[in-house]
C-alpha positions as CSV (number, residue, x, y, z in Angstrom):
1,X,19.2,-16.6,7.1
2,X,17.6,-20.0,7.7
3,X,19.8,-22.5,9.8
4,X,22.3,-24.6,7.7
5,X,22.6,-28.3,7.6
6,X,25.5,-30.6,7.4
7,X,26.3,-33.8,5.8
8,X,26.5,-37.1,7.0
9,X,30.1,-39.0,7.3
10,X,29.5,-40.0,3.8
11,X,28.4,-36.3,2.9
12,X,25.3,-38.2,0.3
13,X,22.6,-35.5,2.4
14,X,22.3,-33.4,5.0
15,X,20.8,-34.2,8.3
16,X,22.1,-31.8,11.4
17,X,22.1,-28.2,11.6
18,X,24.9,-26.6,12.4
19,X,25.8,-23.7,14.1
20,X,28.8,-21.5,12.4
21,X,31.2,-22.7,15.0
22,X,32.7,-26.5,15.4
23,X,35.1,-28.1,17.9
24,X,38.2,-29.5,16.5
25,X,38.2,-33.1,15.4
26,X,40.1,-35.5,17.4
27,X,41.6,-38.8,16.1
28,X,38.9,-41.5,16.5
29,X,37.1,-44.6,14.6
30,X,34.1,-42.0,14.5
31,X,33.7,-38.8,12.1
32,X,31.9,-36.4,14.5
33,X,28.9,-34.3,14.1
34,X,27.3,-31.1,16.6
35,X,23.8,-30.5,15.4
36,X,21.0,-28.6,16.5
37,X,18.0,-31.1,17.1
38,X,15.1,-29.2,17.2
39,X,13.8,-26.8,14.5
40,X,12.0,-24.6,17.7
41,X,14.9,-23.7,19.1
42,X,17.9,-21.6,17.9
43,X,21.0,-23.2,16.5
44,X,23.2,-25.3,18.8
45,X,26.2,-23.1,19.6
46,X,28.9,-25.7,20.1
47,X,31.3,-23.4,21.9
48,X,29.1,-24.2,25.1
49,X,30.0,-26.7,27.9
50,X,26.9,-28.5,26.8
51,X,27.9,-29.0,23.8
52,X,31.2,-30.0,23.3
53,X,30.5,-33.6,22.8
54,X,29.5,-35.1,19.3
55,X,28.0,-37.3,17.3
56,X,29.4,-40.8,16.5
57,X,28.8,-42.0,13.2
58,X,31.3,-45.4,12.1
59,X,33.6,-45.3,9.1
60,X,32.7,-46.5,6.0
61,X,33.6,-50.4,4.6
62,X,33.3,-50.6,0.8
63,X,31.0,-53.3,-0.5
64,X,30.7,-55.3,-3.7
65,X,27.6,-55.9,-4.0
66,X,24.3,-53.9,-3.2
67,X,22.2,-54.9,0.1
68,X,18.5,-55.3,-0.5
69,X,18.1,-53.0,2.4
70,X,20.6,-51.2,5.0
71,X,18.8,-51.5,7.6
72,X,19.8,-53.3,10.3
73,X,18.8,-56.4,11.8
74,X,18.7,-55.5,14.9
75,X,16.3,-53.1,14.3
76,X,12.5,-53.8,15.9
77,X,10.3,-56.1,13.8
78,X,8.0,-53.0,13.3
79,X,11.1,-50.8,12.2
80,X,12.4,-53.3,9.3
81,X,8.9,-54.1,8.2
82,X,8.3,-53.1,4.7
83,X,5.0,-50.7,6.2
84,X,7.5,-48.5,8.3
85,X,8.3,-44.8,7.3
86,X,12.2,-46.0,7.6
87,X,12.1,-48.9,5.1
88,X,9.4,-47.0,2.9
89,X,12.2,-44.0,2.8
90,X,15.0,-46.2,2.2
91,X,13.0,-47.8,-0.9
92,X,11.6,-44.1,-2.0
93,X,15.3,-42.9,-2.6
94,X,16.4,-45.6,-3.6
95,X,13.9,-46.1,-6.6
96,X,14.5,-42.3,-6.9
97,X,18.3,-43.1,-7.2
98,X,17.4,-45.4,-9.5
99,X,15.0,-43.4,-12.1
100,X,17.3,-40.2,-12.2
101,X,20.6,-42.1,-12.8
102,X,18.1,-44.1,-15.7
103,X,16.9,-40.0,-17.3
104,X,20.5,-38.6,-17.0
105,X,21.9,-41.8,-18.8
106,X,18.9,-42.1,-21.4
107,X,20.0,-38.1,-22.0
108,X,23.8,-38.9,-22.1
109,X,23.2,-41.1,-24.9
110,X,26.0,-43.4,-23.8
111,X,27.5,-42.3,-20.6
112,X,27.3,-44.5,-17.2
113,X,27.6,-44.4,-13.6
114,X,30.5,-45.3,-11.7
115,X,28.9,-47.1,-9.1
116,X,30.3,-47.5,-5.2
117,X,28.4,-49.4,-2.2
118,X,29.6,-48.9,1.2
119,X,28.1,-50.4,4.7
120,X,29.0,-49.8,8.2
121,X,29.7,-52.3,10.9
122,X,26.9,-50.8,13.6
123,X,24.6,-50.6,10.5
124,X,23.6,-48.6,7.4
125,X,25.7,-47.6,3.9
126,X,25.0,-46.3,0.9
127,X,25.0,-46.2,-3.0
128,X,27.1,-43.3,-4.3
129,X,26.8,-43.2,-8.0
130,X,29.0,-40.7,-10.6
131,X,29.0,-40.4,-14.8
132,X,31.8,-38.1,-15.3
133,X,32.8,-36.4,-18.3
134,X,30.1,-37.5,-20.6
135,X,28.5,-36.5,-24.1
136,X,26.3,-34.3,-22.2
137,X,27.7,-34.3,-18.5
138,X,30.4,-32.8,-16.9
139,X,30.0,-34.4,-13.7
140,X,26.4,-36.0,-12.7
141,X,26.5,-37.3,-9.0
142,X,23.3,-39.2,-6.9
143,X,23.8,-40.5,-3.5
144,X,21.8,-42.2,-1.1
145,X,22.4,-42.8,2.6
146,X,21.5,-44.8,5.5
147,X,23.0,-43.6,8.3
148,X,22.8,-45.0,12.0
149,X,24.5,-43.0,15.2
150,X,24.6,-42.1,18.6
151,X,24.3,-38.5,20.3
152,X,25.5,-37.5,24.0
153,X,22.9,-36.6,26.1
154,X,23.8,-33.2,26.6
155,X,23.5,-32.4,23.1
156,X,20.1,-33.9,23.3
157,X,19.0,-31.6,25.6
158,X,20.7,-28.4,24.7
159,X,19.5,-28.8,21.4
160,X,16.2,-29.8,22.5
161,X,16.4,-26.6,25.4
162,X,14.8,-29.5,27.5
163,X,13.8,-28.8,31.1
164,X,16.4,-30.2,34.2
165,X,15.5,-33.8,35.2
166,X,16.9,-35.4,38.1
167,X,16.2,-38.7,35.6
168,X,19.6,-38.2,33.3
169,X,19.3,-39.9,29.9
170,X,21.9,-42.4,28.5
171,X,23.4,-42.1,24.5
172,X,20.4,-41.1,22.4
173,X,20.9,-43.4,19.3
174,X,19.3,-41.8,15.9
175,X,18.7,-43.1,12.4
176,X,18.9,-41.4,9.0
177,X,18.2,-41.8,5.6
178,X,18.5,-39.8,2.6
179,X,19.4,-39.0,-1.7
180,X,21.9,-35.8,-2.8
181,X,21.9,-34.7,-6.1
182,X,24.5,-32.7,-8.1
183,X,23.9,-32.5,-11.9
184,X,26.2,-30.1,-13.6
185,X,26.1,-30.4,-17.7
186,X,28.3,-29.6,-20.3
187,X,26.5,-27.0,-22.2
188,X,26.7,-23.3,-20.4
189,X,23.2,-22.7,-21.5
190,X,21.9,-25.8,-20.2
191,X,21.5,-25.2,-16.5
192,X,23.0,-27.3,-12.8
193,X,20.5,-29.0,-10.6
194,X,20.9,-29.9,-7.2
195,X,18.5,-32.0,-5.1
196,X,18.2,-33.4,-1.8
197,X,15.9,-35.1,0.2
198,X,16.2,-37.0,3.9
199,X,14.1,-38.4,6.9
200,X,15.5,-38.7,10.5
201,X,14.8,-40.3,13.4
202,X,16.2,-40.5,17.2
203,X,15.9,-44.0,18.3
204,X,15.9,-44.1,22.1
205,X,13.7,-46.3,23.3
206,X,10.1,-45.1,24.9
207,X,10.8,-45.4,28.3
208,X,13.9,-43.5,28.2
209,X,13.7,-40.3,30.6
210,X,14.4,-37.3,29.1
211,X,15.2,-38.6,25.2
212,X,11.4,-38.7,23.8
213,X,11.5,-40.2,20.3
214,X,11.2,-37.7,17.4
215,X,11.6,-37.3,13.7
216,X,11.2,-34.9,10.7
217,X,11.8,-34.3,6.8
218,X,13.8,-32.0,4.9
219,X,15.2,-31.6,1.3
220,X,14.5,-29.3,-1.5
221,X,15.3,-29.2,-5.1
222,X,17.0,-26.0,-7.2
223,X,18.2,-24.9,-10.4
224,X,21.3,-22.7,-11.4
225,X,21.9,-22.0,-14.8
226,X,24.6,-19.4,-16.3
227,X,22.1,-18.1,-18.6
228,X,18.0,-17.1,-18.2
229,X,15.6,-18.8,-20.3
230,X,12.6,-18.0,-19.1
231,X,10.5,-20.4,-19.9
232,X,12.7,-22.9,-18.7
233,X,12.8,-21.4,-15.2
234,X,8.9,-21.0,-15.2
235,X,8.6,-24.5,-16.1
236,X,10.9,-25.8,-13.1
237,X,9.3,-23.3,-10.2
238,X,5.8,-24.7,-11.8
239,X,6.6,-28.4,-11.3
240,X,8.1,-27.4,-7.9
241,X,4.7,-25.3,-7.3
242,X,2.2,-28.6,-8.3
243,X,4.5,-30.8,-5.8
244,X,3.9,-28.3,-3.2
245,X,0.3,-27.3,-3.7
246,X,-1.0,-31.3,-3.6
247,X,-0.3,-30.6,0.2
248,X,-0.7,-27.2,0.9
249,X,-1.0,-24.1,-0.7
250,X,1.3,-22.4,1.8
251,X,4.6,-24.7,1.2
252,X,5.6,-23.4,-2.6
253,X,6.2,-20.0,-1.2
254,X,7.4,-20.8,2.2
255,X,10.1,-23.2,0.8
256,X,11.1,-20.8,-2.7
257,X,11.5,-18.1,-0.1
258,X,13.6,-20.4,2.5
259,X,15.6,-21.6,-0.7
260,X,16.5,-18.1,-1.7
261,X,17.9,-17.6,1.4
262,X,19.8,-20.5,2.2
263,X,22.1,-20.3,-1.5
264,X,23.2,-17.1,0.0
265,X,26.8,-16.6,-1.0
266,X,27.4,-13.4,1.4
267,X,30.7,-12.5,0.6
268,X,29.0,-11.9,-3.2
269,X,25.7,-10.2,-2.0
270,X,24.2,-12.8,-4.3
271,X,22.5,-16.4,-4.5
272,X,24.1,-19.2,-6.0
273,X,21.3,-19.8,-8.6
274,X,17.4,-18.9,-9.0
275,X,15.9,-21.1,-6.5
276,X,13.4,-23.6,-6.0
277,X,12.5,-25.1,-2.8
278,X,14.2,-25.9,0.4
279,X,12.8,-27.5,4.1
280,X,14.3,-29.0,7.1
281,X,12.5,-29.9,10.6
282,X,9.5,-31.1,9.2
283,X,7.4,-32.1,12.2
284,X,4.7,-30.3,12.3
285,X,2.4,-32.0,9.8
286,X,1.0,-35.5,9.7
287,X,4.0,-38.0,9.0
288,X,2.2,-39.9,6.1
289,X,1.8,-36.4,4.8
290,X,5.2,-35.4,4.7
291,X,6.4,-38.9,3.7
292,X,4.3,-38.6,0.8
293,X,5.3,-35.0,0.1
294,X,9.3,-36.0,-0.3
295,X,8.2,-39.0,-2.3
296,X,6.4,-36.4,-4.7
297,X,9.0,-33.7,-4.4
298,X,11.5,-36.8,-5.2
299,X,9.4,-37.9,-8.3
300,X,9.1,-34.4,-9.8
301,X,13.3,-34.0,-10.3
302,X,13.0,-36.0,-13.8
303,X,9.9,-33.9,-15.5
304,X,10.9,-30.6,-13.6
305,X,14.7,-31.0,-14.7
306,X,15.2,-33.0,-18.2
307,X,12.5,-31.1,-20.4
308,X,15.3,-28.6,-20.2
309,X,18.2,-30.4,-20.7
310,X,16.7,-31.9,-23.9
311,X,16.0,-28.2,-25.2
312,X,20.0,-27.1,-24.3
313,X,22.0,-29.6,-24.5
314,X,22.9,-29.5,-28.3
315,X,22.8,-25.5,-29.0
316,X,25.8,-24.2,-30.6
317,X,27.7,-21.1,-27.9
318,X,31.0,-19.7,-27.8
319,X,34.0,-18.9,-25.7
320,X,32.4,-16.1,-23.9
321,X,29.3,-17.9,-22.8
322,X,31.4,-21.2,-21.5
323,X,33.8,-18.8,-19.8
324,X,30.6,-17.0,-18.3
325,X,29.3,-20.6,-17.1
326,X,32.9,-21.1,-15.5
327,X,32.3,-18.1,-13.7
328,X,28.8,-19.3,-12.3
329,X,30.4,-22.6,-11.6
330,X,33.2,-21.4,-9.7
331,X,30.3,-19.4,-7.0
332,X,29.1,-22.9,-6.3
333,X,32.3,-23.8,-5.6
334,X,32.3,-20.9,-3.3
335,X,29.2,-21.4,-1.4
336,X,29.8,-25.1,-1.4
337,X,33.2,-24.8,0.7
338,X,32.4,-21.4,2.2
339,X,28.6,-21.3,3.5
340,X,28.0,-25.1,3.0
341,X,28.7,-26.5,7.2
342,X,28.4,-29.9,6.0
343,X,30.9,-29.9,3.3
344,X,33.6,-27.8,5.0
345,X,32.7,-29.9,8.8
346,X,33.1,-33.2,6.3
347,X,36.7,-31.5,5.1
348,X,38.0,-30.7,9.1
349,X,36.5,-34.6,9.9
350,X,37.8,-36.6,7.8
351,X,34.5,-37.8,6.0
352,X,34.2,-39.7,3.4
353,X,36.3,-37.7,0.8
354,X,35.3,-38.6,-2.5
355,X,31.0,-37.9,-1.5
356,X,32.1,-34.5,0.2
357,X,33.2,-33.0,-3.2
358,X,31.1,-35.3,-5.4
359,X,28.7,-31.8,-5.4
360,X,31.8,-29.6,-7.0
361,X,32.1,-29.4,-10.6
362,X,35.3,-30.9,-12.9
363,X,36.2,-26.9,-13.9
364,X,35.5,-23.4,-12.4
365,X,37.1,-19.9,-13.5
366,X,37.9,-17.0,-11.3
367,X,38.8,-13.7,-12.8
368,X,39.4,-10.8,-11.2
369,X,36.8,-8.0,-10.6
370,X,34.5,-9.5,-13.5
371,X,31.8,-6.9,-14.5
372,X,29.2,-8.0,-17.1
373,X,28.2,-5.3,-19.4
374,X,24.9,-3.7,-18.1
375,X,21.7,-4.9,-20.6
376,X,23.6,-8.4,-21.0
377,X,22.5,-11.5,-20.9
378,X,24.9,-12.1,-18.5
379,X,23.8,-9.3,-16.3
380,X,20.6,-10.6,-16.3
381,X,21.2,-13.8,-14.5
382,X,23.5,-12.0,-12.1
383,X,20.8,-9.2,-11.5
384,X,18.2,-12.2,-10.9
385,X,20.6,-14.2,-8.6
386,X,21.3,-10.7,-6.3
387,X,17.3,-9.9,-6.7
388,X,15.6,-13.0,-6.2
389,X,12.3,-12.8,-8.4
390,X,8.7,-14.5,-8.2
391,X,9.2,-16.8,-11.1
392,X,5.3,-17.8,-11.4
């Protein structure tokens, strides 16, 4: 299984791998994060002496108004100039915020966002925007994130397996940015989206021994629907495919592969949904590129996603099928608190509670030792999400 990710202290994306093991919280002004830095290196086992510090990330102050940026001030001229990759993020999700909250309203047909805008006193906030309970929505969530921080050293260099220095490096400050998508609609045949996309940076500065600057990309965007329309699920692999294939022909089936086996519910033997793409650690390519390839992955959500929802939102199903979609919904529930380290680290850390569980639907069903009937279309989707399938 690919390494997981957690959330930030607001829990709007993910930004640090985790391992499966945390230290326990402590009471602070911080929420605190162990991460694994480097996608080279295996994940950062935070039972280790070198580990057992954390990241530092500053609570949340609500805000009435939104910023023009969240960035800092005290950033460097180059950093807060509209050219750099951090401001150019910071406006990509945030137009992105923008034009999928605008589609999932237009599609509501009179539904609206509940809106919240929080800051932080060392720098950063974010937008976390919610329709709940609409004509067409059960619970629509999209947030974006600005996150500043500061990591020990020793995590630095554990995570980064870096070689002994007799030069020892001071707090390695970082910077990160992101949007998280939950979309779950009312209809059962009309299918949940989730998306998420996010940039990070350390931020020593250059002379610092030991703490070289770095960044990457990650993110990905899937579907999972209760019931298999084809068409509908070769449509959303196509758009993800024509994202993917503007950049290189390898990422559409490197990233549906690595998506299939991060929703891995392993207590089920079965993946929460049908997949997409998924990507973290990102360094490896030109950074233009892969700026440019989460602004495109970003700006295919609305055509990959809402062609759908127009063709399911309105068709007539009974009892069975929304108690089959309860079902569905509640393994995301599972996999959410269970497999998803950001979400149950966010739980022991006292994040930001209300952005943690923004991702959970309004109802879920449990039944005991369900069975769908063999042949049904019910069995279908299961049979998909335990045999993941080349879609195009």
């Amino acid at each position: 299984m690919p390494p997981a990710t957690a959330l930030s202290a607001s829990s709007s994306f993910t930004i640090f791998s985790l391992s499966s093991s945390t230290t326990k919280s402590r009471p602070t002004n911080f929420t605190q994060f162990p991460f694994r830095f480097s996608p080279k290196n295996p994940t950062l086992n935070m039972t280790s002496s070198t580990a057992r510090s954390a990241v530092s990330i500053e609570r949340e102050v609500p805000e009435t108004e939104r910023p023009h940026t969240f960035l800092r001030e005290s950033d460097d001229k180059e950093e807060l100039s509209t050219s750099s990759v951090r401001a150019r993020f910071e406006k990509m999700i945030r137009d992105a915020q923008d034009s999928v909250c605008q589609a999932i309203e237009a599609v509501d047909g009179g539904g609206k966002f509940k809106e919240d805008v929080w800051s932080r006193p060392g720098g950063g906030g974010g937008i976390s925007r919610v329709l709940q309970d609409g004509a067409v929505w059960e619970k629509a969530g999209v947030n974006v994130s600005v996150v500043y921080g500061v990591m020990p050293p020793e995590a630095y260099r554990a995570a980064k397996a870096a070689a002994a220095t007799d030069q020892k490096a001071g707090p390695i400050p970082f910077f990160a940015a992101g949007i998280s998508s939950v979309l779950h609609p009312k209809n059962p045949f009309a299918p949940t989206l989730h998306f998420n996309y996010r940039y990070f940076e350390t931020d020593a500065p250059k002379d610092t021994p030991g703490a070289p600057r770095q960044w990457w990309f990650g993110g990905g965007t899937d579907l999972t629907p209760a019931y298999i329309f084809e068409e509908d699920v070769k449509h959303f692999h196509s758009i993800q495919k024509k994202a993917c294939d503007k950049f290189d022909p390898t990422f559409y089936p490197r990233f549906k592969k690595w998506c299939d086996d991060y929703f891995y519910i392993k207590h089920r033997n079965e993946r929460r949904g049908l997949g997409g793409i998924f990507f973290d650690d990102l360094n490896d390519y030109d950074q233009e590129m892969l700026l440019s390839f989460a602004t495109e992955c970003a700006n295919s959500v609305v055509p990959a996603y809402i062609p759908i929802i127009e063709k399911r939102k309105d068709m007539s199903f009974t009892e069975q099928n929304k108690a089959w979609q309860q079902l569905r919904r509640g393994r995301y529930v599972e996999f959410n608190l269970v497999y998803d380290r950001g979400t149950t680290f966010g739980l022991k850390t006292g994040g930001r509670i209300e952005s943690i569980l923004v991702s959970l639907p309004l109802s879920a069903r449990w039944e005991y030792d369900h069975k769908p009937e063999e042949g049904s279309e019910e069995w279908k989707l299961l049979d998909a999400c335990i045999n993941p399938k080349e879609w195009i």
